[in-house]
C-alpha positions as semicolon CSV with decimal commas, in nm:
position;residue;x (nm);y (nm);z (nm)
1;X;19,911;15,535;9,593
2;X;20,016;15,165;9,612
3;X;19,920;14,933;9,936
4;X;20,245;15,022;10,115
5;X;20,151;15,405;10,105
6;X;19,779;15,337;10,191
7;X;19,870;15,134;10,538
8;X;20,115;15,452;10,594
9;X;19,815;15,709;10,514
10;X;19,571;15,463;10,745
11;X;19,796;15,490;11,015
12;X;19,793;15,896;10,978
13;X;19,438;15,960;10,975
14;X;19,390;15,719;11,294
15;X;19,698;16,007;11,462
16;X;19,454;16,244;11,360
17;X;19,172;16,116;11,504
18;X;19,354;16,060;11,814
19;X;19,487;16,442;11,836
20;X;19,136;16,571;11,711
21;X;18,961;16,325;12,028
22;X;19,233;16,456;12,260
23;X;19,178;16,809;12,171
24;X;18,777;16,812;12,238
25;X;18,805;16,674;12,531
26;X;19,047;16,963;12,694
27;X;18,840;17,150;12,929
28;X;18,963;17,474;12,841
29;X;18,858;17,401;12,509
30;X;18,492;17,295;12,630
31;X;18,418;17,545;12,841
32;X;18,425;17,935;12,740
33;X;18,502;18,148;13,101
34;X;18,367;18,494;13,130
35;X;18,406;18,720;13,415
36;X;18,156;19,014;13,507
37;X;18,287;19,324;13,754
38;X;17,954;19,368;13,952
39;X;18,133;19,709;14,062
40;X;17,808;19,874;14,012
41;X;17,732;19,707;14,388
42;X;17,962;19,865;14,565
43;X;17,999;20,150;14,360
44;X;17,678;20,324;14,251
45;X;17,874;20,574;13,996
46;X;18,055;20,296;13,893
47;X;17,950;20,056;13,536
48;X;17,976;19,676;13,531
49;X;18,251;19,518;13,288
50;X;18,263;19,172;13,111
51;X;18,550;18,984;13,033
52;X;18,633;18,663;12,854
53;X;18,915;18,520;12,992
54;X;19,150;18,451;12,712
55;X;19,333;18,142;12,718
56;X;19,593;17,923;12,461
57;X;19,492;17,947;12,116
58;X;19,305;17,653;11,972
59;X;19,051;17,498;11,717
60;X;18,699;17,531;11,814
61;X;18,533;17,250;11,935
62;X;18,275;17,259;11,636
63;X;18,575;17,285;11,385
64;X;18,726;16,937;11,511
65;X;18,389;16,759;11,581
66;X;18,326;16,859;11,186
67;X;18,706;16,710;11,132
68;X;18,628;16,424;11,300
69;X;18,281;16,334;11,137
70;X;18,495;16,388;10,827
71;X;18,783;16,139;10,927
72;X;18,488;15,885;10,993
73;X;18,441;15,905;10,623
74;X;18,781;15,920;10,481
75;X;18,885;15,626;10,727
76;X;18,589;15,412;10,562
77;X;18,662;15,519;10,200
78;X;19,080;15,406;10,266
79;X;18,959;15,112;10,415
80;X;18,689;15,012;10,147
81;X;18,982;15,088;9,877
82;X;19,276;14,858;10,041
83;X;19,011;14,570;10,063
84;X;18,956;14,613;9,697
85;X;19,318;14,665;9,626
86;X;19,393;14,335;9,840
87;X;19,108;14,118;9,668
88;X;19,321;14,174;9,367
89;X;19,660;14,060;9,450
90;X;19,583;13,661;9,413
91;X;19,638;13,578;9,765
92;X;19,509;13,668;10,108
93;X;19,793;13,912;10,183
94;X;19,615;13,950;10,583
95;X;19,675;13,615;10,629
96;X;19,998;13,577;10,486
97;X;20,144;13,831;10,703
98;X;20,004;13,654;10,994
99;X;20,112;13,351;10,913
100;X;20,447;13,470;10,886
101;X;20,468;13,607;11,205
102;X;20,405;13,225;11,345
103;X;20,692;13,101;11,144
104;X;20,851;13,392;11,314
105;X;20,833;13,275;11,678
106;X;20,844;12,968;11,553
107;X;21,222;13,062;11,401
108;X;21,298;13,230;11,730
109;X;21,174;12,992;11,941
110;X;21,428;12,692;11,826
111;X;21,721;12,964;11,805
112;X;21,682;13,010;12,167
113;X;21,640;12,658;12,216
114;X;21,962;12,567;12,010
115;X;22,178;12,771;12,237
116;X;22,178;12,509;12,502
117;X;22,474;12,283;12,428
118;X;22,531;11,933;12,578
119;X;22,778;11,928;12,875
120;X;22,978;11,726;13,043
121;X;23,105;11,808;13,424
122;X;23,224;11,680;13,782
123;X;23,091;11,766;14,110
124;X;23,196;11,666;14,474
125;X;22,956;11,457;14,701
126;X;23,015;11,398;15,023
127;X;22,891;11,101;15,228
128;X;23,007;10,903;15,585
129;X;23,122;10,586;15,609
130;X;23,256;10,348;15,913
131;X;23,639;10,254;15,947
132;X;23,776;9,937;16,084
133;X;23,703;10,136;16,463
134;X;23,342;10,137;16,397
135;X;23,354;10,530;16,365
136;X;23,155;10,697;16,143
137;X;23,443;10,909;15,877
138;X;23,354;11,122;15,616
139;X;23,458;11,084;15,233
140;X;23,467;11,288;14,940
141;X;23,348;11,111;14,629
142;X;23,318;11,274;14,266
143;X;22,949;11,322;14,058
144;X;22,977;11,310;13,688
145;X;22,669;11,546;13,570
146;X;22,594;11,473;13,210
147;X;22,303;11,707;13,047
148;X;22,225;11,618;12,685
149;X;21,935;11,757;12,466
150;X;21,594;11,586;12,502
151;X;21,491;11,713;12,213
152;X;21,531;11,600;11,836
153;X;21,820;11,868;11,742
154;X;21,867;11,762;11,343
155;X;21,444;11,796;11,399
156;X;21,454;12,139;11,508
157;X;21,713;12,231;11,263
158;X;21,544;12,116;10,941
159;X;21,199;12,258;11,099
160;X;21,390;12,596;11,121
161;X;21,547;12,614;10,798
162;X;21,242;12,520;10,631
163;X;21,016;12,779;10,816
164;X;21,321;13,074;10,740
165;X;21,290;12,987;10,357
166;X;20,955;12,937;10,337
167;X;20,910;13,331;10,536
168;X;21,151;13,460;10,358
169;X;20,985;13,363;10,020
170;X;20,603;13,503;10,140
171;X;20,830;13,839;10,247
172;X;20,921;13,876;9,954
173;X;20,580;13,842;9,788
174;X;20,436;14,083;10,068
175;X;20,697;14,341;9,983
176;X;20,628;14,294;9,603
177;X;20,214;14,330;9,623
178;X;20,259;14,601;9,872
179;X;20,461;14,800;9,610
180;X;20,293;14,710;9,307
181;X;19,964;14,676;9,424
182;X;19,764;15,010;9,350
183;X;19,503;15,143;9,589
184;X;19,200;15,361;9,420
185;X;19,234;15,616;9,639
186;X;19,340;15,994;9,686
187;X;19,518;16,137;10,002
188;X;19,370;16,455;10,069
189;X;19,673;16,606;10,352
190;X;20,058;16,454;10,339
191;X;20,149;16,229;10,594
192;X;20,392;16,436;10,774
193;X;20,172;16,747;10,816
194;X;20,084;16,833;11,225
195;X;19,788;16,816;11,356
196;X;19,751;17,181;11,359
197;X;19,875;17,199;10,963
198;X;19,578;16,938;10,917
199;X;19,320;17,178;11,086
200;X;19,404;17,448;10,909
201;X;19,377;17,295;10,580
202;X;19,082;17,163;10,637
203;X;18,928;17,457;10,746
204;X;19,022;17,656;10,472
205;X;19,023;17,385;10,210
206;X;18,736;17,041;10,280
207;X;18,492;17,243;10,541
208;X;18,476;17,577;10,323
209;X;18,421;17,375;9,994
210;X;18,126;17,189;10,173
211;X;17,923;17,515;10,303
């Protein structure tokens, strides 16, 4: 599988770890319920009867504790693969991706800031003033708001172009290494099998093989 496929199978054997925790932890599936007819106390000619009371149908407990121990390998093996796979691809492919994500918000961060535009507008004030009587008169005067950026726009700009080209050219790097880039390491279920598919594989295929 190459690096892009690894991350993909990573991803599906931490869902399975997930469903497998979620299912042990059901108390139906914990607990096993059995009910016992003392009829032979108020019924002398009567015999006792035991029941198990049946509920949904599910993996035993032991079966998915076994699956996870077994994930806890498989998760270390992927993992110890992609960091040898990664070592090989002649950069730090972690950090690159991180790094791009900064020239992301970056990017973002002046788009938003571009959208203000400089404007140019009249208001009304209103203020008192005395007339030849001596009494005190309103007027109505005009306000000319001016907003213009505070900010060095051709700055930004340049700053943005160079972090879209210089994101779009580690992309495309990232894309090519995760393609190209082959990971020593064999999937053992697909990635778009259920939970329950999983199980049952694994009962029948990894935890038979091992006893």
């Amino acid at each position: 599988m190459n690096l892009k496929e690894s991350f993909r199978y990573q991803n599906f054997l931490d869902m399975m770890m997930r469903a497998a925790s979620a299912s042990i932890q059901q108390r139906d599936h914990c607990l096993k319920v059995t009910k016992t007819h003392l009829r032979s106390k108020a019924n002398p000619d009567a015999s006792d009867v035991t029941e198990t009371v049946e509920g949904e149908v599910f993996f035993a407990n032991d079966d998915v504790v076994a699956f996870m121990a077994w994930l806890v390998q498989e998760r270390e093996k992927l993992t110890t693969a992609i960091g040898a796979a990664k070592a090989s691809i002649g950069f730090d492919i972690d950090a690159a991706i991180e790094t791009n994500k900064f020239r992301q918000t970056v990017n973002g961060s002046i788009k938003n800031m571009l959208r203000y535009t400089p404007t140019k507008r009249v208001e009304q004030g209103r203020d008192y003033k005395f007339n030849v009587e001596g009494n005190q008169t309103p007027y109505i005067y005009e306000i000319e708001v001016v907003s213009e950026e505070a900010y060095d726009k051709t700055g930004a700009k340049t700053l943005m172009r160079e972090m879209i080209s210089k994101a779009d050219e580690v992309s495309a790097a990232i894309d090519a290494a995760m393609i190209n880039t082959k990971v020593d390491y064999e999937p053992v279920f697909d990635v778009n099998e259920t939970f329950d598919d999983v199980m049952t594989d694994f009962l029948a295929k990894v935890l038979k093989v091992e006893d």
